[in-house]
SEDRENTOR-249448 format. One record per residue: residue number from 1; residue in one letter; x, z, y of N, C-alpha, C, O in turn. Coordinates in steps of 0.05 Angstrom, whole numbers, plus 32768, in hexadecimal, padded with zeros to 4 digits. Layout:
BEGIN
{node NUM,"a",{X,Z,Y},{X,Z,Y},{X,Z,Y},{X,Z,Y}}
...
This chain:
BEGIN
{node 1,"x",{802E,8D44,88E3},{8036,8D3B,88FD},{8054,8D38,8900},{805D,8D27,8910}}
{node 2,"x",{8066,8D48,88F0},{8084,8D50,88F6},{808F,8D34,88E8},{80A1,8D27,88F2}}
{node 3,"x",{8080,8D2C,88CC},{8085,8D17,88CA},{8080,8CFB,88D1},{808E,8CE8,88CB}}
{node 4,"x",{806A,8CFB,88DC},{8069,8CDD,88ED},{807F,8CE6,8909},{808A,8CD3,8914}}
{node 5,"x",{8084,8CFB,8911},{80A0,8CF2,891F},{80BF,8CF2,8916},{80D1,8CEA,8924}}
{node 6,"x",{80C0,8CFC,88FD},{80DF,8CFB,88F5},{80DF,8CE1,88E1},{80F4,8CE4,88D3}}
{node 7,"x",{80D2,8CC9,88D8},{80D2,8CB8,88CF},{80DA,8CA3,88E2},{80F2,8C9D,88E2}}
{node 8,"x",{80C7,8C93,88F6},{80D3,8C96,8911},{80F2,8C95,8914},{8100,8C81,8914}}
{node 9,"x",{80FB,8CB2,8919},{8109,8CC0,892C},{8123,8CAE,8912},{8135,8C9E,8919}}
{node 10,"x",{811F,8CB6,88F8},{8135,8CAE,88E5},{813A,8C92,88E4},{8151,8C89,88E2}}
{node 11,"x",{8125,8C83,88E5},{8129,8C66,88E9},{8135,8C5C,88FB},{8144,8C49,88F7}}
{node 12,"x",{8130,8C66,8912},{8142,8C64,892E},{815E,8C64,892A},{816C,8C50,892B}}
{node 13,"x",{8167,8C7F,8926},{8184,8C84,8920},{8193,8C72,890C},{81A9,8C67,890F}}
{node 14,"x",{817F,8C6F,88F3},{818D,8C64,88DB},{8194,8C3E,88E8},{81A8,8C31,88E3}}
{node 15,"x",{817E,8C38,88F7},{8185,8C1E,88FC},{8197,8C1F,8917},{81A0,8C09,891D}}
{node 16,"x",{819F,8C36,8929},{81AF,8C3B,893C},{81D0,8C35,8930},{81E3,8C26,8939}}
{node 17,"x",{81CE,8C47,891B},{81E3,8C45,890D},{81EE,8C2D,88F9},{8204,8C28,88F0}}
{node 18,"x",{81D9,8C22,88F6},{81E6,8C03,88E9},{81F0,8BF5,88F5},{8203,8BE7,88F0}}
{node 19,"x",{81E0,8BF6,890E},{81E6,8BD8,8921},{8205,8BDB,8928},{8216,8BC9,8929}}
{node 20,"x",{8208,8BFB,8930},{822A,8C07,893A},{8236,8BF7,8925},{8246,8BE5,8924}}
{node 21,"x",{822A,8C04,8914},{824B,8BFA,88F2},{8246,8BDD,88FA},{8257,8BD7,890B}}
{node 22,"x",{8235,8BC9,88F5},{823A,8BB3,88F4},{824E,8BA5,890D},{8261,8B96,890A}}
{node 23,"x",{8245,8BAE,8922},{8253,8BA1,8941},{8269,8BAC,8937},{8277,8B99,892F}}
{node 24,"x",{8277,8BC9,8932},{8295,8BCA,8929},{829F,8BBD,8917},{82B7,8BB6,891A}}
{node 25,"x",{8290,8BB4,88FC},{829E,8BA2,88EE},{82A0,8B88,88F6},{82B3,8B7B,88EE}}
{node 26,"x",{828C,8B7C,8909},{8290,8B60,8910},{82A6,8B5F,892A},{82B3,8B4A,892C}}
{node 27,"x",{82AA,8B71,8938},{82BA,8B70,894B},{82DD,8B76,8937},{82F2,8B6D,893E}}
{node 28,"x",{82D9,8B84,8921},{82F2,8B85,8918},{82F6,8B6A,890A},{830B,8B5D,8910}}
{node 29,"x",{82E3,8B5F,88F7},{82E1,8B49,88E4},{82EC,8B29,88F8},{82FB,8B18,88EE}}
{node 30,"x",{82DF,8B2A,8918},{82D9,8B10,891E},{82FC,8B01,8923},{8302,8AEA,891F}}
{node 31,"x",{8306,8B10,892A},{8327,8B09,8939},{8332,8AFD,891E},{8341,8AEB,891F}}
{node 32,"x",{8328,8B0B,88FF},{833E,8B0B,88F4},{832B,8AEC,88E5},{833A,8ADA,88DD}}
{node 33,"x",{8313,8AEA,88E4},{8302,8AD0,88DA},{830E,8AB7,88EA},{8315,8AA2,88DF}}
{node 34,"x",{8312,8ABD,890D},{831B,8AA5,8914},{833C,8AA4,8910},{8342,8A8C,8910}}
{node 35,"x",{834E,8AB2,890E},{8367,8AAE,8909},{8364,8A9D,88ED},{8370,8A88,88E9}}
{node 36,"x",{8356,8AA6,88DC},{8351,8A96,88BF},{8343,8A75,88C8},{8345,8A67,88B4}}
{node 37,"x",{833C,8A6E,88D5},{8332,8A5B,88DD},{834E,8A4B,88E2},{8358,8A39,88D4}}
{node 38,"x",{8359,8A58,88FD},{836D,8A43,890A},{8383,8A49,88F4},{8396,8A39,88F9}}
{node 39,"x",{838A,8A57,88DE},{839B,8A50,88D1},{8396,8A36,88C2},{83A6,8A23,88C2}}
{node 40,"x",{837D,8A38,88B5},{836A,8A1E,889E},{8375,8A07,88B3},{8389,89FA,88AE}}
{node 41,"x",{8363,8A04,88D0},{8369,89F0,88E2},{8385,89E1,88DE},{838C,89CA,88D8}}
{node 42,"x",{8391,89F8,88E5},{83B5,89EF,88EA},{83BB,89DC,88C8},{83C5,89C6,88C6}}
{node 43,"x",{83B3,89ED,88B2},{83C0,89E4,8899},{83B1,89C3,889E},{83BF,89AF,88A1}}
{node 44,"x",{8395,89C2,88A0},{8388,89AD,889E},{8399,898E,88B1},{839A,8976,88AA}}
{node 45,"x",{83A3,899C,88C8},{83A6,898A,88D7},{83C8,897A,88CF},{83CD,8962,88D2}}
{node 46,"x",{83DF,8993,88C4},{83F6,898D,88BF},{83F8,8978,889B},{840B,896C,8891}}
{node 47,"x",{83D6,8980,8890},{83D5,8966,887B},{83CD,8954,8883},{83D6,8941,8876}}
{node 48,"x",{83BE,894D,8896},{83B6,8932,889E},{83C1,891D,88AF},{83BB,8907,88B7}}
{node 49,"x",{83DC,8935,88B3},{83EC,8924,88CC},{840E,8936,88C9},{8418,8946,88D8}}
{node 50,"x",{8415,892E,88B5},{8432,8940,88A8},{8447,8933,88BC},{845B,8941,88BF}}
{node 51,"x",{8445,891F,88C7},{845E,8914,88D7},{8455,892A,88F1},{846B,8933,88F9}}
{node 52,"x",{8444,8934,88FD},{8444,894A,890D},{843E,8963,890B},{8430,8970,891B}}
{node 53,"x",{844D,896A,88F0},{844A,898D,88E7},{845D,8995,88EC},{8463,89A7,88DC}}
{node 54,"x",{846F,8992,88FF},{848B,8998,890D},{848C,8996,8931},{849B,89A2,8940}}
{node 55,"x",{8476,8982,8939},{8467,8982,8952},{8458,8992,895A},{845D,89AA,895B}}
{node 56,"x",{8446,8989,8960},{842A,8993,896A},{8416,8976,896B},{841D,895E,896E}}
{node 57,"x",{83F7,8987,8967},{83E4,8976,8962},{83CA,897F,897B},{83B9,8992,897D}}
{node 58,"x",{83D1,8969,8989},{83B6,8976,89AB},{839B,8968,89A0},{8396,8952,8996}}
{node 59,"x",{8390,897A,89A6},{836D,8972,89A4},{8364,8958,89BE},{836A,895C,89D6}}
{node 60,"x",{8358,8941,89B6},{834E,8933,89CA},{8337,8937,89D2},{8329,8939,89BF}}
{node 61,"x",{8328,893B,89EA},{8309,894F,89E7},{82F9,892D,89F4},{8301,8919,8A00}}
{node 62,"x",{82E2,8936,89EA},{82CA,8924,89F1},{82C2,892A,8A11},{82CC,893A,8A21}}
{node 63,"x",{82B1,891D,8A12},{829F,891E,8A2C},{828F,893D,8A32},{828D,8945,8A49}}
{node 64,"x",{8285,894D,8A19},{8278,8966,8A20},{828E,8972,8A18},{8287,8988,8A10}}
{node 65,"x",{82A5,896F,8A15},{82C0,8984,8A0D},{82C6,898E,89F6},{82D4,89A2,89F4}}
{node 66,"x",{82BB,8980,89DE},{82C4,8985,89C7},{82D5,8973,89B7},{82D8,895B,89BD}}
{node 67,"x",{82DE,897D,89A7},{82FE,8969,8999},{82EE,894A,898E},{82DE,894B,897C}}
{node 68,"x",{82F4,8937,8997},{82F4,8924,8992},{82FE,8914,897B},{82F3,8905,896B}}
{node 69,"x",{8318,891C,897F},{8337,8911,896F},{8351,8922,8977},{8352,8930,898B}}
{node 70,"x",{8365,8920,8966},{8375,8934,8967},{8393,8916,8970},{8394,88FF,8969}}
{node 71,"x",{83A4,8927,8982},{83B4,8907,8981},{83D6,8920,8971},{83D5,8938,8976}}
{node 72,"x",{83ED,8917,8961},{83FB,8923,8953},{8410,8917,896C},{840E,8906,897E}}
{node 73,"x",{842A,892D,8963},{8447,892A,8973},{8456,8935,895E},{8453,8948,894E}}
{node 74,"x",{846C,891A,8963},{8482,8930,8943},{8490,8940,8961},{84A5,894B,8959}}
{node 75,"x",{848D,8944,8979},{849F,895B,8989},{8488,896C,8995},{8473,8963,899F}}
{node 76,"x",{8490,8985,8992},{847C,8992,89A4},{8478,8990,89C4},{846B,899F,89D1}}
{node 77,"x",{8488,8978,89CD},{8481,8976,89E2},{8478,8958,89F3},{847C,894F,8A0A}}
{node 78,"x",{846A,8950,89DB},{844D,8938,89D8},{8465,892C,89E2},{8466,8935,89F9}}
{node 79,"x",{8474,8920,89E0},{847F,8906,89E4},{8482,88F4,89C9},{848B,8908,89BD}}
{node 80,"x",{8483,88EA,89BF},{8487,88E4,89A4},{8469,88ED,898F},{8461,88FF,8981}}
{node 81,"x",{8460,88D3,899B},{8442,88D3,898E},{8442,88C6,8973},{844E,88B1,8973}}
{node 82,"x",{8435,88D0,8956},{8437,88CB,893F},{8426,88BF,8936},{842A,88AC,8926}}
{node 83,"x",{8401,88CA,8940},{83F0,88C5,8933},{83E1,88C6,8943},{83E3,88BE,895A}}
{node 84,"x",{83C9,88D4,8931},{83AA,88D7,893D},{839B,88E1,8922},{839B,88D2,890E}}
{node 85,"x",{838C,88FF,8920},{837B,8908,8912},{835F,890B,8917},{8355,8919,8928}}
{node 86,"x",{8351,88F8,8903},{8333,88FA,890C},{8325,8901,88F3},{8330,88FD,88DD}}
{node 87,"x",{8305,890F,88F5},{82F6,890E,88E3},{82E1,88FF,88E1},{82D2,88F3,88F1}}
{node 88,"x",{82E2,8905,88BF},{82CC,88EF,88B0},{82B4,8905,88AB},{82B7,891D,88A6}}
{node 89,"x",{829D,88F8,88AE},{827E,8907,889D},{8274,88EB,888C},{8271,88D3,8892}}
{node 90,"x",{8271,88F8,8879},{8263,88E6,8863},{8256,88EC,8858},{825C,8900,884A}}
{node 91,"x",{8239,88E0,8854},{8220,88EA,8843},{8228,88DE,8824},{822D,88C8,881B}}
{node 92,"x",{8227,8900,8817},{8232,88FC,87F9},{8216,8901,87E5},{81FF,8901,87EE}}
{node 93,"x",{821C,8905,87CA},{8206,890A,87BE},{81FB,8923,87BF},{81EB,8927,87AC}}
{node 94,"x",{8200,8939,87D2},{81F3,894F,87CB},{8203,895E,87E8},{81FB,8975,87ED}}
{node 95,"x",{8212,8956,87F5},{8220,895F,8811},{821D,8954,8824},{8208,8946,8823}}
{node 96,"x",{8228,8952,8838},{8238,8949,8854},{825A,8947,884B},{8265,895C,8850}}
{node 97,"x",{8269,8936,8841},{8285,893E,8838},{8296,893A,885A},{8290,8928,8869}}
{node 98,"x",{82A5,8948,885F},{82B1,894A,8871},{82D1,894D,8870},{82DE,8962,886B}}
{node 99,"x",{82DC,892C,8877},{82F5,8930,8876},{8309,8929,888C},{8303,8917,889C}}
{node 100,"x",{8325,8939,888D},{8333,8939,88A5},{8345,891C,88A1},{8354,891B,888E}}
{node 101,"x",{8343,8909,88B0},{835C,88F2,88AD},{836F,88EF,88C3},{8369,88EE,88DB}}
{node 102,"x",{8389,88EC,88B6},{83A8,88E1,88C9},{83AA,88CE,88C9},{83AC,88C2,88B4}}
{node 103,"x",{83AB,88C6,88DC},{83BE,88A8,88DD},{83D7,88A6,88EE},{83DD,88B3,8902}}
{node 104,"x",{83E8,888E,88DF},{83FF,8891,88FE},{83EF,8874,890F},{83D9,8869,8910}}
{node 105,"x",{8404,8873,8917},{83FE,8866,893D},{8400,8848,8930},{840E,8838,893C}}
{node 106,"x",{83F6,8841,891B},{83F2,8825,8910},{83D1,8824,8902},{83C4,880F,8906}}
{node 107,"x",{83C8,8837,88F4},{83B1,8840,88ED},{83B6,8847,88CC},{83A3,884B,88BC}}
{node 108,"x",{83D2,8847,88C5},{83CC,8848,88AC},{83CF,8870,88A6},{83DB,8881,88B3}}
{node 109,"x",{83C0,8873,8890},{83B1,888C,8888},{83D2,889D,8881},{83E4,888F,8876}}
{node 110,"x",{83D8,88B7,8887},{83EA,88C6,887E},{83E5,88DB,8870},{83F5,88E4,8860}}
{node 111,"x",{83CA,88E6,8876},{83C4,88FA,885F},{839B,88FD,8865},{838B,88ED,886F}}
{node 112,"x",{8398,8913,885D},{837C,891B,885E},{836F,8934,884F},{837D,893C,883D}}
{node 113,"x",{835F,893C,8852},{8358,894F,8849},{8340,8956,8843},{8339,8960,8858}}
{node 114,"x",{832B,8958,8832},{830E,895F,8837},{830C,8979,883E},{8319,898A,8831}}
{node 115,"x",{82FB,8983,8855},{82FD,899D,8864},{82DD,89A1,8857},{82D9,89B9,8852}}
{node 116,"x",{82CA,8993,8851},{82B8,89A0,8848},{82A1,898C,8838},{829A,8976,883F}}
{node 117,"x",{8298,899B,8824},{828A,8986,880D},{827C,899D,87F9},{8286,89B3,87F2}}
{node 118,"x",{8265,8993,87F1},{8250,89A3,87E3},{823D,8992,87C9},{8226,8995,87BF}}
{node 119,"x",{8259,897D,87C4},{824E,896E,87AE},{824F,897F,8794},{8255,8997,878E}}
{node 120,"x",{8246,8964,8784},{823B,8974,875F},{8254,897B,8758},{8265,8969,875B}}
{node 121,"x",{825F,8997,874C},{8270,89A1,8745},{8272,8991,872B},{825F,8989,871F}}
{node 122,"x",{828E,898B,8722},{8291,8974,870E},{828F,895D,870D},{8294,8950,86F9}}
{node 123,"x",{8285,8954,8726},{8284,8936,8728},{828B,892A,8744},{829F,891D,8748}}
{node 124,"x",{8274,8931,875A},{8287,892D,8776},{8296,8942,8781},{82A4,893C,8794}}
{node 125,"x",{8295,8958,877B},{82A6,896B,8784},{82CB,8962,8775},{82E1,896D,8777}}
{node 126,"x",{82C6,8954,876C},{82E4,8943,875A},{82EA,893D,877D},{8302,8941,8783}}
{node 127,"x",{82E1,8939,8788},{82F3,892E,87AC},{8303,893E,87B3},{8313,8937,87C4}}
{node 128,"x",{8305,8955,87A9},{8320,896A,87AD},{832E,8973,8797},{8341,8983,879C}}
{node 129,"x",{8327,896A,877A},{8339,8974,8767},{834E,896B,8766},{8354,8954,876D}}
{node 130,"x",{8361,8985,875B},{837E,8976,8753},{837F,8977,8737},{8370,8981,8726}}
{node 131,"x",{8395,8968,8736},{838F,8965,871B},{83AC,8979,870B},{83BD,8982,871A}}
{node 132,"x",{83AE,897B,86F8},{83C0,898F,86F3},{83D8,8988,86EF},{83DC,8975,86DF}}
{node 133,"x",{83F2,8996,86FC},{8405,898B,86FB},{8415,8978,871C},{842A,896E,8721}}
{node 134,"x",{83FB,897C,872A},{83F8,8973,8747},{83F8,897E,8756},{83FE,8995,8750}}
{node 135,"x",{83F3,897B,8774},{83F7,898D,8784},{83DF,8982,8794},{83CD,8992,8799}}
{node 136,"x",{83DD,8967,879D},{83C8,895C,87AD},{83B0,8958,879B},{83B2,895B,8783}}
{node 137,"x",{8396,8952,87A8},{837E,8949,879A},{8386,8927,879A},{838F,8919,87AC}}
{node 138,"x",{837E,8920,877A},{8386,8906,8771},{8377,88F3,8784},{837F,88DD,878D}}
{node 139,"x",{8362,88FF,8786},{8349,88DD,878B},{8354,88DA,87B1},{8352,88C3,87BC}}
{node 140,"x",{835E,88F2,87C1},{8361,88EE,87E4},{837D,88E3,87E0},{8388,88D7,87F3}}
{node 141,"x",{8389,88E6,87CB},{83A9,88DB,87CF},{83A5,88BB,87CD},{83B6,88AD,87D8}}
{node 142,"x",{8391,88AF,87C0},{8395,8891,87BE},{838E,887B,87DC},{838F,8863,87E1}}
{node 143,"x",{8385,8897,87ED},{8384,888D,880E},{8392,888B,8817},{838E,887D,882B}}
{node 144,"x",{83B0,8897,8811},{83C5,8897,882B},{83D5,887F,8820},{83D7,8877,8809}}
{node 145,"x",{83E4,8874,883F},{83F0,8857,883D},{83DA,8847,8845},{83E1,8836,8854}}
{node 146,"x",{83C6,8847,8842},{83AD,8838,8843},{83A6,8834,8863},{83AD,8845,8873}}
{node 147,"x",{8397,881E,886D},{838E,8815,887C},{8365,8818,887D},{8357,8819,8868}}
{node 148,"x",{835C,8818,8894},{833A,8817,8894},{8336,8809,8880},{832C,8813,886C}}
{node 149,"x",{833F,87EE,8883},{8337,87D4,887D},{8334,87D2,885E},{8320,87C9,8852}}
{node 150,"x",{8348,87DB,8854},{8354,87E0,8838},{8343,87F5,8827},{8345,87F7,880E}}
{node 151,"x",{832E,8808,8838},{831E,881F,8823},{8301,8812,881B},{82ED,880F,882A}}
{node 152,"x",{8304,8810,8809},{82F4,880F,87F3},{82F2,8816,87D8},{8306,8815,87CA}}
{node 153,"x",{82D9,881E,87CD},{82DB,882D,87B3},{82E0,880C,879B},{82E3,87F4,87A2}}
{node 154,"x",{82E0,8816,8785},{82EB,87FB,8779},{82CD,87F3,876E},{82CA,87DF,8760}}
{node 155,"x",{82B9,8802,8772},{829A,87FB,876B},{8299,87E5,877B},{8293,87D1,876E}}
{node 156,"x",{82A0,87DF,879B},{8297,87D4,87B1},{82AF,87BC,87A6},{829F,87AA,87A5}}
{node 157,"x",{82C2,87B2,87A0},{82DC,87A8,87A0},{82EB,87AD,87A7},{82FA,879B,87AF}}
{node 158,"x",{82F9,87D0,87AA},{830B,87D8,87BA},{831A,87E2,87A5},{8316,87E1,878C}}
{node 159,"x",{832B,87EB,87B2},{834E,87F9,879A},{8342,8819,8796},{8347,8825,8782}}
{node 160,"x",{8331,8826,87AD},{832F,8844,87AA},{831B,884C,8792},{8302,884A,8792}}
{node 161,"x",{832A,8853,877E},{8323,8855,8765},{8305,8878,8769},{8309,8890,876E}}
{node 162,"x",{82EC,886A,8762},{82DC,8876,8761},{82DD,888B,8750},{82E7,8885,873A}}
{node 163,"x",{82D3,88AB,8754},{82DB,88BD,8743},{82BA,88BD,8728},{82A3,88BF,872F}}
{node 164,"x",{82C2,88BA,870D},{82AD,88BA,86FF},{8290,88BD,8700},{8291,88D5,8704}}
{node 165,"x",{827E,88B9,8700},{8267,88C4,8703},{825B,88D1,8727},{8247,88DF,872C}}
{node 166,"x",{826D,88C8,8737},{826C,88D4,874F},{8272,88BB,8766},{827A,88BB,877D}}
{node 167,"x",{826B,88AC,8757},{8264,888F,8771},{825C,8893,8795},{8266,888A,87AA}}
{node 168,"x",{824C,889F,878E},{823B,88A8,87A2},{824D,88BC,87BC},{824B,88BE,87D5}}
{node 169,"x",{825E,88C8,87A6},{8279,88E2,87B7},{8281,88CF,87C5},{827B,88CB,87DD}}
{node 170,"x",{829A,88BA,87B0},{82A8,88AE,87B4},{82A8,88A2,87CE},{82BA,88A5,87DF}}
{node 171,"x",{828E,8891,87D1},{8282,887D,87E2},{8287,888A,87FC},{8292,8880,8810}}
{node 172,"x",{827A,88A8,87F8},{8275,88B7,8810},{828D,88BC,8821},{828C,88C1,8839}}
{node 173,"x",{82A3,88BA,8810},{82C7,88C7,881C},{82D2,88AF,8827},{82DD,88AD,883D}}
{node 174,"x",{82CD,8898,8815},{82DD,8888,881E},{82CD,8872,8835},{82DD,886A,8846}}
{node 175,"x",{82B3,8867,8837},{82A8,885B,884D},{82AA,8875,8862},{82BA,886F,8873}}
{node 176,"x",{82A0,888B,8864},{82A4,889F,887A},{82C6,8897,8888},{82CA,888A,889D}}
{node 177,"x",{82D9,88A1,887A},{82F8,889E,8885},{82FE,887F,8893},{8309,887A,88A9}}
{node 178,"x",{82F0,8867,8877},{82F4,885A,8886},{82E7,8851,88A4},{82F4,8848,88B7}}
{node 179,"x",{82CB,8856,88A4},{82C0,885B,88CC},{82CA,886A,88DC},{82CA,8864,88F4}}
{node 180,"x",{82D6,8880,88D3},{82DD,8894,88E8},{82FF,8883,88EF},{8303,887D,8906}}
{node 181,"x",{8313,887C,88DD},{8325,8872,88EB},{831F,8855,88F9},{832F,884C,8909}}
{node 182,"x",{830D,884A,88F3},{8302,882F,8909},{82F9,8839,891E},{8306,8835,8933}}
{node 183,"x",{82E4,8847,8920},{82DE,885B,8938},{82F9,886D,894B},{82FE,886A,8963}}
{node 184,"x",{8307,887C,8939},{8321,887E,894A},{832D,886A,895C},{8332,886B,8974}}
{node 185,"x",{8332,8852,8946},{8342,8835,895A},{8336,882E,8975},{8342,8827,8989}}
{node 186,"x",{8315,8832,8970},{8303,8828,898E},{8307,8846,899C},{82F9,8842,89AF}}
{node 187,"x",{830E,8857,899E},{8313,8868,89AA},{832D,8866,89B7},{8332,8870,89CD}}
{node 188,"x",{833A,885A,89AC},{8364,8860,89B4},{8361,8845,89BC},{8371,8844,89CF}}
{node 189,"x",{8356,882E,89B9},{8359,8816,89C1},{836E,8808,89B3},{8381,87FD,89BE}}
{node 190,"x",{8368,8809,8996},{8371,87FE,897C},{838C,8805,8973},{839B,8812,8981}}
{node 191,"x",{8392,87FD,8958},{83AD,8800,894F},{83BE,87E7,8952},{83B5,87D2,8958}}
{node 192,"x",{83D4,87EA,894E},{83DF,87CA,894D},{83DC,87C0,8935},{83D4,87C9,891F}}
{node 193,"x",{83E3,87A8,893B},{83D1,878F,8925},{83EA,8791,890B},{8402,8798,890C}}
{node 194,"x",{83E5,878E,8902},{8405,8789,88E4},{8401,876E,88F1},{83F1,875F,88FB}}
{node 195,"x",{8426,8774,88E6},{8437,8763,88E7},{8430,8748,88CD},{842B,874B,88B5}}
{node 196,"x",{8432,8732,88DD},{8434,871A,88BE},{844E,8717,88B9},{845F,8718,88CB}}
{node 197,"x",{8452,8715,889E},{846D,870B,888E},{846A,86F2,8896},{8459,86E0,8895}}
{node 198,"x",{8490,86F8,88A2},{849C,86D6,88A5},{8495,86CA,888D},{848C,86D5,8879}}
{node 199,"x",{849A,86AF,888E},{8498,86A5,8870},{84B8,8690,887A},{84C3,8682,886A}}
């Protein structure tokens, strides 16, 4: 009898006492998980938009209040507008690739970043390697300077040189970036047009 109640009675306690430890470690853990967040955020946002990593970068919110688009200031006090940071989702061969894009106030691309991707290690996961001796990932650097209009992989007839065996990545980074900055323009109510050379 003593033990059908101290089995019970120990189970109680022992799971009394977990749940404590856990709530103290999550209440110690959670402050320091989101400070690690808005640091990632911040780094993410001062590569995709370096003409305002000396400004400030305000969130534009949607209709139910979530970030929309990010608009850049090289002053922290939004006068002196630079850009506009938006993201890409692209169905890759084995992910969702998810990347952050800058533009300045013409539409052309200033940096980028893939914030998240779960392709074949060795083949599309190449969307963030660097290569040695570098500092940036080779295959996101051949976007900047670049225009919507202008991304294409060179499978399709484009200049954005497809990474080996990983077509499918490729495809995914660069049609994604290029919708999301067309989509931006119908949002802001376009970029300006380039200029034609006198002749």
């Amino acid at each position: 009898m003593k033990e059908l109640i101290r089995l019970p009675l120990v189970l109680g306690i022992t799971t009394i006492i977990a749940a404590t430890a856990l709530s103290l470690v999550n209440n110690t853990t959670k402050p320091l998980i989101e400070e690690q967040k808005r640091r990632e955020l911040q780094a993410s946002l001062a590569e995709a938009l370096p003409s305002a990593a000396n400004g400030v970068v305000v969130p534009v919110l949607d209709e139910e209040g979530k970030v929309d688009y990010y608009k850049g200031y090289a002053d922290k006090d939004t006068t002196q507008l630079v850009g506009y940071i938006t993201l890409a989702y692209g169905v890759g061969y084995s992910s969702t690739i998810v990347t952050m894009v800058g533009v300045d106030t013409t539409g052309v691309i200033q940096g980028m970043r893939i914030l998240d991707q779960l392709e074949t290690p060795g083949l599309g996961a190449k969307v963030v390697e660097i290569k040695y001796g570098e500092d940036k990932p080779w295959f996101q650097r051949q976007f900047i300077g670049r225009r919507a209009d202008e991304l294409k992989v060179d499978k399709d007839g484009g200049e954005i040189q497809s990474i080996t065996g990983a077509t499918i990545s490729s495809r995914a980074v660069t049609n994604s970036v290029r919708q999301a900055i067309q989509n931006l323009a119908k949002k802001i109510g376009g970029f300006p047009q380039k200029e034609k050379p006198t002749v």
